[in-house]
C-alpha positions as CSV (number, residue, x, y, z in Angstrom):
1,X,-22.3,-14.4,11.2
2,X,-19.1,-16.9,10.6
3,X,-15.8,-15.3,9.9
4,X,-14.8,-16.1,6.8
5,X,-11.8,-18.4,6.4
6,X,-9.6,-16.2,4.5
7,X,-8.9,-14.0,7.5
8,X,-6.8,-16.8,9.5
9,X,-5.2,-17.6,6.5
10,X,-1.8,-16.7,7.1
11,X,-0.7,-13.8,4.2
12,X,2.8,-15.7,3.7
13,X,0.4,-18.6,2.2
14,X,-1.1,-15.9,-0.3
15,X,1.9,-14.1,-1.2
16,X,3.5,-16.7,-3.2
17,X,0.1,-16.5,-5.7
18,X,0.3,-13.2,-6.0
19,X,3.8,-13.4,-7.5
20,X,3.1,-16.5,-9.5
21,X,0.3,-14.9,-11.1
22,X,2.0,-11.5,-11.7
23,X,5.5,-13.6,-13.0
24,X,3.2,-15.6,-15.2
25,X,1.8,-12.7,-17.3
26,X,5.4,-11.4,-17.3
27,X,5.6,-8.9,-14.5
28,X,7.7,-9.7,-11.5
29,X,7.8,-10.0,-7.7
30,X,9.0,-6.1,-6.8
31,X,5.9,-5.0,-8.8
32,X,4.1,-7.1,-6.7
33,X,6.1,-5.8,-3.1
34,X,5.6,-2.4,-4.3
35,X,1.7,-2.8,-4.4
36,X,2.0,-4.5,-1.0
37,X,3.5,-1.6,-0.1
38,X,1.7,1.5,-1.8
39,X,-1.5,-0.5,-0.3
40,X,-0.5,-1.1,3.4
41,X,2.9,0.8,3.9
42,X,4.5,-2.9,4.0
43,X,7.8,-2.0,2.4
44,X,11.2,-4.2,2.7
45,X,12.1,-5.3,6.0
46,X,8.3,-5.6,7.4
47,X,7.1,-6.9,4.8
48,X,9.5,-9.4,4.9
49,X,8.8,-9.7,8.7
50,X,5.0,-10.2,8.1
51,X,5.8,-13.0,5.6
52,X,8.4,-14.6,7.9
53,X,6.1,-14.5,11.4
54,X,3.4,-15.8,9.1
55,X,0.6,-13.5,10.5
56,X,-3.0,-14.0,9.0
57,X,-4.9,-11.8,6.6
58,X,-6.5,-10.2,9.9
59,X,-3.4,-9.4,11.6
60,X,-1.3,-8.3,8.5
61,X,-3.8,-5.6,7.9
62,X,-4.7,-4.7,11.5
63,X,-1.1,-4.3,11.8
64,X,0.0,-2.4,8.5
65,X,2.5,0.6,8.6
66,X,0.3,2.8,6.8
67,X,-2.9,2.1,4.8
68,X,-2.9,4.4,2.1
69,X,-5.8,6.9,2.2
70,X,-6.1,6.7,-2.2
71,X,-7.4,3.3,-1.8
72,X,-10.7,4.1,-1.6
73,X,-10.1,5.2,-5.6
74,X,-9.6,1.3,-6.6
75,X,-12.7,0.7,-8.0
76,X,-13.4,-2.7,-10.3
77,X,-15.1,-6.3,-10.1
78,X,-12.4,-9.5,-8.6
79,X,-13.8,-12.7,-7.8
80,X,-17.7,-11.2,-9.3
81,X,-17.8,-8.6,-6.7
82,X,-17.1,-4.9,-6.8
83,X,-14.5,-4.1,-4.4
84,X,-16.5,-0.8,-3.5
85,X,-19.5,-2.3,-2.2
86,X,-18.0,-4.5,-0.1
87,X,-19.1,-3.8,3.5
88,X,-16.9,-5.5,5.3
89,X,-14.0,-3.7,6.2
90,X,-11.2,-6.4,6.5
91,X,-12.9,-8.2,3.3
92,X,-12.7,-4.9,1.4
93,X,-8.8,-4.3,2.0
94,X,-8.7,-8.0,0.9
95,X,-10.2,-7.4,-2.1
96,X,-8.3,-4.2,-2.9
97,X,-5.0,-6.0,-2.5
98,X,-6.7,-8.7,-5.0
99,X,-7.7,-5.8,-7.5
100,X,-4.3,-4.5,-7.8
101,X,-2.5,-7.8,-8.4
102,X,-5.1,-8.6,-10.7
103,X,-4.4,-5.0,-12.8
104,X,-0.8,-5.9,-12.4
105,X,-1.5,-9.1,-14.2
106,X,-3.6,-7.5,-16.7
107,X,-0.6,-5.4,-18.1
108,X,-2.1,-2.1,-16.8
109,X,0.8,0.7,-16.2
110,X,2.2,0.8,-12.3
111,X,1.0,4.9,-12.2
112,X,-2.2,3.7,-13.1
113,X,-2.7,0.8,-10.4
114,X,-1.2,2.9,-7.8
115,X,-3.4,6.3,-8.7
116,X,-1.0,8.2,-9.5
117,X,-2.0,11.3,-11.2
């Protein structure tokens, strides 16, 4: 099977859509970071290292501090697909990180994207 395209993508090239979109329904780039972050343990400096060396979607979650174990709790359709059936491994954490943004953009409460209870 082909690899899909998205994973040599480099995640700099993403990151700037995932704030746009956020910023444009009135939300803003450290509740964006701070998903990054609750998802993948990407927090300041690395994360602004794994924008800067411009890794790709493969590498910037092979390579991720600490991917948080609550992430199997996102649950949801993005792009017509539920993230939990996804069988792909790599795809799925692409998808989660997709999910949140789009919750972010949807208004929904910061606890409640990032499972808190």
């Amino acid at each position: 099977m082909a690899r899909h395209r998205i994973y040599s993508m480099s995640f700099a090239s993403v990151y700037p859509l995932y704030v746009a979109k956020a910023e444009k329904k009135g939300r803003t780039r450290d509740e964006v970071d701070a998903i990054i972050g609750w998802l993948t343990g990407y927090e300041g400096d690395a994360l602004a290292a794994a924008l800067e060396d411009r890794r790709d979607f493969e590498a910037f979650f092979d390579q991720a501090p600490a991917l948080n174990p609550d992430r199997s709790l996102i649950r949801g359709v993005v792009c017509g697909v539920r993230v939990e059936e996804v069988d792909e491994p790599l795809m799925r954490e692409i998808r989660y990180l997709d999910k949140l943004v789009d919750e972010l953009a949807r208004g929904k409460a910061m606890a409640k994207i990032l499972r808190t209870p």
